[in-house]
N, C-alpha and C positions, 0 to 999 in steps of 0.2 A: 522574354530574353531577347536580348538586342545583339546582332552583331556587331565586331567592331569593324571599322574602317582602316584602309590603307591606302596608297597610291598605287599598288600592282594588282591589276586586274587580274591576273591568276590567282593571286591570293587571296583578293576578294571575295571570286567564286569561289574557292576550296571552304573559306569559312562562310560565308552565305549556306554552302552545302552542308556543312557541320551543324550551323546552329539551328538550322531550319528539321533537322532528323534530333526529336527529343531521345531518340533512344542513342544514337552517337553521343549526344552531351552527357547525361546520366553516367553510362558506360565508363566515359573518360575522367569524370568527374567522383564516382564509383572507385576509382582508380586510383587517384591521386588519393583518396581518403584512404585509401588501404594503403599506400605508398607511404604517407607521412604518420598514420598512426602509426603502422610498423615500425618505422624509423624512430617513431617517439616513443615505444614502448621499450625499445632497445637502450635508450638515451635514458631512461627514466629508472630503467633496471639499475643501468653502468651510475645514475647518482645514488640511485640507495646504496649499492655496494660503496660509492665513494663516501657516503656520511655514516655507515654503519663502520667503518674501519677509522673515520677519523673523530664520530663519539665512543670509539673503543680505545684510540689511542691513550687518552689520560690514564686509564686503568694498567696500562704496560711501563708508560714513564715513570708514573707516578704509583707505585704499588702499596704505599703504604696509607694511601686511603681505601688500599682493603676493601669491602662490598660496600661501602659507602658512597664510594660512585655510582652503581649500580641503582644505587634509590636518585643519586642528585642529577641523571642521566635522561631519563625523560622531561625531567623539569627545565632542564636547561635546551634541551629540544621545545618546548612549548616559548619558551620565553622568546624564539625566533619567531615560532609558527604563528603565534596567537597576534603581534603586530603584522605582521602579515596577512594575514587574513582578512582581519577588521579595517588595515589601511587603504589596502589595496587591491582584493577581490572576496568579498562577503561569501560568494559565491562559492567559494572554495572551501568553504567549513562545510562538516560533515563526512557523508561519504558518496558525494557524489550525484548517484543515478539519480536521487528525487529534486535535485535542483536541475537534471536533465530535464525531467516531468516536468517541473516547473517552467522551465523555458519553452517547453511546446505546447503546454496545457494556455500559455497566461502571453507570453511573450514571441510566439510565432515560429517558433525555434529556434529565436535569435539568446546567440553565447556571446559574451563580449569573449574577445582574442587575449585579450589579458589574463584569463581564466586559467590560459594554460600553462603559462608562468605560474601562475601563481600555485595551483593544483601543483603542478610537477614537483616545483622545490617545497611546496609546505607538507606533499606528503612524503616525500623522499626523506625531509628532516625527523618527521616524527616518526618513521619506520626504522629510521636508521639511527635515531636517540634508543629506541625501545617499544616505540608504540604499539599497541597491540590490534594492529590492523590489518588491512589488505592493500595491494597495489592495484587491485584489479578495477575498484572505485577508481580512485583516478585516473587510471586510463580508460574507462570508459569515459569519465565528463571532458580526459583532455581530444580523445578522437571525435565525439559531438560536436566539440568547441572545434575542431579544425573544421568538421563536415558545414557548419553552422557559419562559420568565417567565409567559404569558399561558396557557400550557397547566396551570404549578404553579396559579396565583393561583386559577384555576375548576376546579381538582381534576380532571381531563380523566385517563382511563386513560392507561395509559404509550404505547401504540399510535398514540394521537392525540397524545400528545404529541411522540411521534419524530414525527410526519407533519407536525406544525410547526415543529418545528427545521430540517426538512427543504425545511419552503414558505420560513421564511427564507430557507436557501441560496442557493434556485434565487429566491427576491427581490433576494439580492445579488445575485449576477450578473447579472441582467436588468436592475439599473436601475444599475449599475456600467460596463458594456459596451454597452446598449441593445442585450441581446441577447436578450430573453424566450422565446423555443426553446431556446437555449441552455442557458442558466440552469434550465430545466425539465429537461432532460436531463440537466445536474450534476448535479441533487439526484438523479434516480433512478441515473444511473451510476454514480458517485463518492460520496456518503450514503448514499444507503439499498442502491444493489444491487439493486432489485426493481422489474420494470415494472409491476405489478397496475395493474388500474384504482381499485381501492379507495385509491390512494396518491394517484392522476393529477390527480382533477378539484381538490383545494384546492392542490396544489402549480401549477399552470397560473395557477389564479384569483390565487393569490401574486405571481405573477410578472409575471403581466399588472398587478394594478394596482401592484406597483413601477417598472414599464418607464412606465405612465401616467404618475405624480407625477415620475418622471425628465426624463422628455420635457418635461413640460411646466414645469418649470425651468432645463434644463439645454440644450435646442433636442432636436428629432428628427431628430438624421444621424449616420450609421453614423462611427464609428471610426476608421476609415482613408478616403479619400478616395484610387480606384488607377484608373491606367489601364485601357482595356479590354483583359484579356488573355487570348489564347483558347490551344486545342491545334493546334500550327502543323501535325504529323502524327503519326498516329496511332505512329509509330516513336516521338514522343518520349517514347512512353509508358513505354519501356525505362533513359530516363535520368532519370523521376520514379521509378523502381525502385530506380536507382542513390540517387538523395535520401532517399527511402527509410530505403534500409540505413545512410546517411549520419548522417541524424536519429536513428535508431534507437541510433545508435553516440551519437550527444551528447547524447541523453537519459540514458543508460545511465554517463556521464562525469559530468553535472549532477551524478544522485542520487549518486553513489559521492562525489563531490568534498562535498558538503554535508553527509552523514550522517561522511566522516571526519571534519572542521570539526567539526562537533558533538560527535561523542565528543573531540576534543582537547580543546577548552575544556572539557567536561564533568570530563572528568579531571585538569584544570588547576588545582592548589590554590591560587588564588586566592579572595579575595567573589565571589561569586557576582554581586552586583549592580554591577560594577569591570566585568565580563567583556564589557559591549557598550561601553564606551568604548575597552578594548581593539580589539577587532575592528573599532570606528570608527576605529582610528589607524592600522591596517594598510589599512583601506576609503580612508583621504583619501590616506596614500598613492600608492595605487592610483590613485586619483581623479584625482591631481596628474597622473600620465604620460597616462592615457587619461579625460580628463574627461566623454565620453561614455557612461561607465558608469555615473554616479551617479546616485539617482533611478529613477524610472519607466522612461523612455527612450521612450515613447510619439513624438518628435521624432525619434530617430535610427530606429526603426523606418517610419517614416516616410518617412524617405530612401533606406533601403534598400527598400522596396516602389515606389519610384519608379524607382530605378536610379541614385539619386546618391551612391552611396559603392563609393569605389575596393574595387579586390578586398583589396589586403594588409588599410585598415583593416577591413573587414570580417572578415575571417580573424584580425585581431589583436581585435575584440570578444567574439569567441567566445568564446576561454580568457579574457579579463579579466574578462566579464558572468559567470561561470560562476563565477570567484575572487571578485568582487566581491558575490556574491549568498551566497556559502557566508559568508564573512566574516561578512556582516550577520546571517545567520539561525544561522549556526554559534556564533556567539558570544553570543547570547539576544535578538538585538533583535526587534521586533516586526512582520510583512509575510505578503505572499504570495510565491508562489511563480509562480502563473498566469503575470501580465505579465512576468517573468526570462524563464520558458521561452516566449513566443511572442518574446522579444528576441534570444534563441540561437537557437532557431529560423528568424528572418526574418535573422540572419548567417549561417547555414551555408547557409541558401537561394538567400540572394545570392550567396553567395563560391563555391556550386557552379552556380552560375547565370550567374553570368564564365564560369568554365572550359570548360565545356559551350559556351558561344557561342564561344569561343577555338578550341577542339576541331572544334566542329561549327556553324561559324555560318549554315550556310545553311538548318537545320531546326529550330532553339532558338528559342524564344521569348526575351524580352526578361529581366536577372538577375531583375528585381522578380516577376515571375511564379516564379518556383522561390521566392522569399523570400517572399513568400504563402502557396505551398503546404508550405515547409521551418517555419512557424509552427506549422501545424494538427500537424505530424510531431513534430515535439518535445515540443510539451506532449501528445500522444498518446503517444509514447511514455513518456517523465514518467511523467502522471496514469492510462496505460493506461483513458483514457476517449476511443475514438477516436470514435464518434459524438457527442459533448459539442465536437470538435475540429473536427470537418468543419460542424458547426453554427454554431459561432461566427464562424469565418472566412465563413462566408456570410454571416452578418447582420452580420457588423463591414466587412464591407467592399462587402455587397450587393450580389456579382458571383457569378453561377451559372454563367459559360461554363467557370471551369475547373475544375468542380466534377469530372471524371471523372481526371484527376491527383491534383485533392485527395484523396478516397477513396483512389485507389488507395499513394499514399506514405505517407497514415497509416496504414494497415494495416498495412502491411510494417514500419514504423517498429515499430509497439506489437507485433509476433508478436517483431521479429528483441530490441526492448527485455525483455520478455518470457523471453525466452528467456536472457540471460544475469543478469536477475533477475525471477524472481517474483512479487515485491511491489514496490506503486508508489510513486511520492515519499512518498506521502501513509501507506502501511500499512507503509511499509519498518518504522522504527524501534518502530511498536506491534508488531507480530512479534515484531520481538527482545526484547521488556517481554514475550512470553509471551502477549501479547492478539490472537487473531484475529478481527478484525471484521467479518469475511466465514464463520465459523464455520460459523453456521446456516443460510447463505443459497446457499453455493456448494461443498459437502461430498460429496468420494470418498470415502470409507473406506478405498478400496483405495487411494489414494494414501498413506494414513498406516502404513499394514503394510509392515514389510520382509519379503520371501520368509523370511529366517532366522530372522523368530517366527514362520511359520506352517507351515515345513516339517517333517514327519519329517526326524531325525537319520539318516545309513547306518548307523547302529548299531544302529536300532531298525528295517532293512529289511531284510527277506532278499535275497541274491543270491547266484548261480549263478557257475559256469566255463566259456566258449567249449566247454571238454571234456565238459563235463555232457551226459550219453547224454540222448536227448530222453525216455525211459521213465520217467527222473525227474521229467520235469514235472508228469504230471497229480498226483502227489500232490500236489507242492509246490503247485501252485495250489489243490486244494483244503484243505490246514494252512492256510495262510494268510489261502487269500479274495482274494488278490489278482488283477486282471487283467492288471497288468505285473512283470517281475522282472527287475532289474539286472544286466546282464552285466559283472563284472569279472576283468580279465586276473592273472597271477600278481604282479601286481604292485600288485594293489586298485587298480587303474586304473579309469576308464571302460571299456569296450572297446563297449559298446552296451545293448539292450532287449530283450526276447524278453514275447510278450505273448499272453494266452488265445488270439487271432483268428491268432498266427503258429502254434501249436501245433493247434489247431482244423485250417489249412490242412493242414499237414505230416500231418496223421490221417486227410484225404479224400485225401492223394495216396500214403499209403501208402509215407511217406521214416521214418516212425518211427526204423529202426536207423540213425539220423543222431545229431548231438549239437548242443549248443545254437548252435555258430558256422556251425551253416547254412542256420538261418533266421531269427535275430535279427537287430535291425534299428542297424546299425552307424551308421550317417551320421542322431546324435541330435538335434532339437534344444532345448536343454540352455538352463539360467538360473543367473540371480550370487546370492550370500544377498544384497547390499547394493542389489538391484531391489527395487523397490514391486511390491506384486499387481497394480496397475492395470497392469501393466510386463509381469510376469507373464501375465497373462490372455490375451494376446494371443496368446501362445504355442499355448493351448487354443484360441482361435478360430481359429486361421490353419488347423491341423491337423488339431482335434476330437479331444485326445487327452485322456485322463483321468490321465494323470502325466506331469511335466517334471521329469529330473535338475537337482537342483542343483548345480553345480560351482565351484572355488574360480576366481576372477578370474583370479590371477597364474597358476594350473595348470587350466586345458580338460578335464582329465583326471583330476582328481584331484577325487573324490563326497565331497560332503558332506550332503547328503541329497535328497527326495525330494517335491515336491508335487505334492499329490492333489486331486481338486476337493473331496474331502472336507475337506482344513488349509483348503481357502479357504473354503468354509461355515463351518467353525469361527470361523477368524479375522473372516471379516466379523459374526457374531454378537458377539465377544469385542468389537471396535468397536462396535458400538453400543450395548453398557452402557459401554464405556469415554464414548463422547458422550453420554451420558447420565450419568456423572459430571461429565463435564467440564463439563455445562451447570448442576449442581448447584454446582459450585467457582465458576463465573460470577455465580449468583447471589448467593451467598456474599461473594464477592467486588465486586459492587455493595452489599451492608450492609455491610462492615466500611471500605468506601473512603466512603461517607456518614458514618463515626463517626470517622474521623480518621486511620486507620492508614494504614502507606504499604507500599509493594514492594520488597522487597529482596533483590536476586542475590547469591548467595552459590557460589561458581566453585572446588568440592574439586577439592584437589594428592593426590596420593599418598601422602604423611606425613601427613593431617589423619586424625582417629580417626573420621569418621564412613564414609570410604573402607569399598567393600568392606562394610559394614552393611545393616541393614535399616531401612525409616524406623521402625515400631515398636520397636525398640531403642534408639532414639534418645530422649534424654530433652530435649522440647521446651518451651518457656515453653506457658504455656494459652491463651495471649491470640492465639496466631499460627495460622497456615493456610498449609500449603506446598500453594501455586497447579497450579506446574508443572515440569517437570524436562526444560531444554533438552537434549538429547544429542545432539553433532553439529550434524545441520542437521535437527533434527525433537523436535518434543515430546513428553513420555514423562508420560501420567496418572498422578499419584502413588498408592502404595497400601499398605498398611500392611505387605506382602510386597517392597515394589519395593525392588531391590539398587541402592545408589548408587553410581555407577563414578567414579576419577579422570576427570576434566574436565567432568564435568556440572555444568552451573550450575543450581542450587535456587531457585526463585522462591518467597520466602515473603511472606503480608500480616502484619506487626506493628508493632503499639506502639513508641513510640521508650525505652518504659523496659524494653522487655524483648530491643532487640538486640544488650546485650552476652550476655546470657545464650543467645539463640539461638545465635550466633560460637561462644560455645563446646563447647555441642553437635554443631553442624558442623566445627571448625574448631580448637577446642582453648581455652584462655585468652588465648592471646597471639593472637589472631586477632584483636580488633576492628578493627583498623586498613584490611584488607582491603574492608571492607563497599562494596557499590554497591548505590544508594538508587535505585529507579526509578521513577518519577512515573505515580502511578494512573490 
């Protein structure tokens, strides 16, 4: 950071003294970011309200197109949005947060300024046609995009720059919601991933003063306005468990139903900028039978935290708010994600918040009390930012009695969502682009190793016969050096272990003229090649043994080789110059995504010529960089040895004038056609 210059020497020194104190610039800079998000959150409110009243108006002049405009309502919201988008800031499709990720993960935290333009009026259009989004997306990417402006503008290191992008967020949120805890905890749980305090103090000051300029335009009262509802008995804690696993499951529906939606249209050869007036026409649709899913829904949520909506409709919001939300964002229009999921949320809360009182009405509390706590469950599951969830429903609705449900059903929610996918709404589809945005921040090693890169082969381990006179051992331990030796039957089977400490025994008890099947250790236990080390390891601590057979899946019994704690020191070494490439390629890959290139998957079949190659044999354009090499469900650091299998998809960065010639390196000449372009 440079001071500027001036002709008055008092002034000089006063900013000399400013720039020189990181914590005075941060602060004041902190400031401004809460100052202009605020103000932009207000601005952005005041145009949805202006496009939600003037795409309502045709339905008032015009009433004899009857609910018919209802369906041609989104559509003709898309038909602004989607040139828009595509013309003018790419960036702005979606919902938001993960093109934030993206810009910090790939691009230093740099937003173009244009973003916020475009953000503000593409999703004000499509909320205010009918979209079935949130606002809260976009104000989080347009406070980043200010944080990320004012960080380029005063040349600020890249560090301070993420840490504005990041006071944005958590400024959207807080004056978006009037949730300023909340919002602070977004940024650190869901952006950045890191509690330090070094992050804390200007993302807080952010939020606070955008929670300030909120309030004091927009009034200061929570969100929701809900009965008092407390925990009737400490039993019904077993049926917010059941909620739970409930939420956990419609989170898990959400993301899968939107990310399909997405690759449909994506793969859809149509304009690209056509493709949100489509998804508007299937949205008014939609709209037309269940008109409570269009928009926000802040109203119908409402009702159902009161306890005014039947069980079926409720149960019937669920899947439409879930279809109706993929439509919109699947198809490229512009929103969040946030308000969908606390709307499916406060429906599955409610409609198990009937049943339960049906069931058991003489210990349930009231539906609106599950539909509260089925809010915070959902988008925790979602966003797997369960502290970020239990937060917000506090200050949105500024009730702490049922705060020991609420914890306990997001939790359960985000382990059991968690656990049938690993990545959240928001990191799902950057995954699959090849980009981990949690890389640096929350890294096993041992999760990225399969036991069958790190194990000896049976072919490169000695073993023995049940018959084997035990007189044979001490040599054989001592060739070798080993302190276990594999017991296998006439049929190269498993059969068990014989190990220094069993032979050792057998020599104080004076069984020597025995043979190896009567003191080896038969009841093994044994691991898959297709287990991670981390998976593995486990084996070693439960035990303390210093080798675990490896065995094939479908056959228990049949060796395929052997790890040692020796392959896993190898292997966890081999990992960390592999991450240390990998972070080389990351950088790399933020300069050639600032010069224009883009990302392109490229997914060999068995007849393509690069099949079965090495990538140095490969004769590639100069201009490109292959990123990464998806295999399966894991990714594989490229290297100038690395053998390319049918079905790995090659993630390369290049030039749009050199990917025919890459295609056919990979792919043959007749290949361009195949190409998938994927967005930096």
């Amino acid at each position: 950071m440079t001071a500027p210059h001036t002709n008055n020497t008092a002034v000089d020194s006063l900013l000399r003294a400013f720039w020189s104190s990181e914590t005075a610039v941060l602060v004041t800079f902190a400031v401004i970011v809460g100052l202009g998000t605020g103000t932009g959150t207000v601005i952005f409110i005041r145009m949805i309200a202006l496009f939600t009243s003037l795409f309502q108006a045709p339905s008032h002049l015009l009433p004899m197109l009857g609910g018919a405009y209802v369906i041609l309502m989104p559509a003709i919201g898309g038909l602004f949005v989607g040139p828009l988008v595509y013309f003018v800031a790419p960036e702005a499709k979606g919902h938001g947060v993960p093109e934030v990720l993206t810009a910090i993960a790939t691009k230093r935290g740099h937003i173009r300024p244009v973003v916020v333009l475009a953000k503000a009026l593409g999703s004000a259009v499509t909320i205010g046609s009918g979209g079935s989004v949130g606002r809260e997306g976009p104000i989080v990417q347009i406070g980043s995009a200010l944080g990320s402006t004012i960080g380029q503008l005063f040349k600020l290191p890249e560090r301070r720059i993420v840490n504005l992008v990041a006071s944005g967020a958590a400024a959207g949120i807080a004056a978006t919601f009037n949730t300023p805890i909340a919002g602070v905890m977004f940024a650190l749980e869901v952006i950045l991933a890191d509690f330090g305090i070094q992050t804390f103090s200007t993302i807080v000051i952010s939020a606070i003063t955008a929670s300030i300029v909120s309030r004091a335009v927009l009034g200061d009262y929570p969100a929701f306005v809900v009965p008092a509802y407390t925990l009737r008995s400490y039993w019904e804690l077993i049926l917010y468990l059941g909620l739970g696993l409930v939420a956990g499951l419609a989170a898990f529906a959400f993301m899968k139903l939107l990310h399909l939606l997405e690759d449909g249209f994506d793969a859809w050869r149509i304009p690209p900028y056509l493709k949100p007036a489509v998804g508007g026409l299937f949205l008014g649709l939609l709209g037309y039978l269940v008109p409570d899913i269009l928009g926000i829904g802040f109203g119908t949520i409402h009702a159902a935290l009161t306890g005014q909506t039947a069980l079926v409709l409720l149960c019937l919001l669920i899947f439409a708010k879930i279809l109706a939300t993929s439509l919109t964002l699947g198809s490229g229009a512009s929103g969040g994600v946030f308000a969908p999921a606390l709307f499916i949320g406060a429906m599955v809360g409610g409609a198990y918040g009937h049943v339960a009182g049906l069931v058991l009405p003489g210990i349930t509390a009231p539906s609106g009390a599950y539909a509260m706590v089925g809010m915070a469950a959902v988008f925790a599951g979602a966003a797997r930012a369960p502290i970020t969830a239990i937060l917000i429903l506090f200050e949105m609705t500024q009730d702490y009695r049922i705060i020991l449900p609420l914890m306990f059903a997001t939790v359960v929610s985000t382990i059991l969502a968690q656990w049938f996918e690993p990545e959240s709404i928001y990191t799902f589809k950057l995954k699959r682009r090849g980009l981990d945005v949690r890389a640096k921040k929350d890294e096993n090693l041992m999760r990225a190793i399969l036991v069958e890169e790190a194990m000896t082969p049976s072919n490169r381990f000695t073993s023995v016969r049940p018959e084997t006179p035990l007189t044979d051992l001490p040599r054989l331990f001592q060739v070798t050096g080993h302190h276990g030796i594999m017991v296998l039957d006439a049929n190269d089977e498993l059969f068990g272990i014989v190990t220094l400490t069993d032979l050792e025994r057998a020599m104080e008890t004076n069984r020597m003229s025995g043979t190896v099947k009567d003191i080896c250790i038969t009841r093994v236990l044994t691991a898959f090649p297709d287990e991670t080390l981390d998976e593995a390891l486990r084996h070693f601590g439960a035990l303390d043994v210093g080798r675990v057979p490896v065995v094939d899946r479908h056959n228990p019994r049949k060796l395929v080789g052997v790890l040692r704690r020796s392959d896993v020191v190898r292997a966890y070494s081999h990992g960390l110059v592999d991450r240390h490439y990998r972070e080389q390629h990351l950088e790399r890959l933020r300069l050639e995504t600032e010069t224009g290139a883009e990302l392109v998957e490229i997914c060999l079949r068995l007849t393509d010529p690069a099949a079965h190659r090495q990538l140095k044999d490969l004769v590639l354009p100069e201009d490109c960089v292959v990123v990464s090499i998806r295999r399966a469900h894991r990714l594989v650091i490229p290297r100038g040895h690395t053998e390319l299998l049918p079905g790995d998809c090659i993630i390369v960065l290049a030039k749009d004038e050199s990917l025919h010639q890459l295609h056919a390196a990979f792919q043959g000449l007749g290949a361009g056609g195949s190409e998938s372009a994927v967005e930096g």
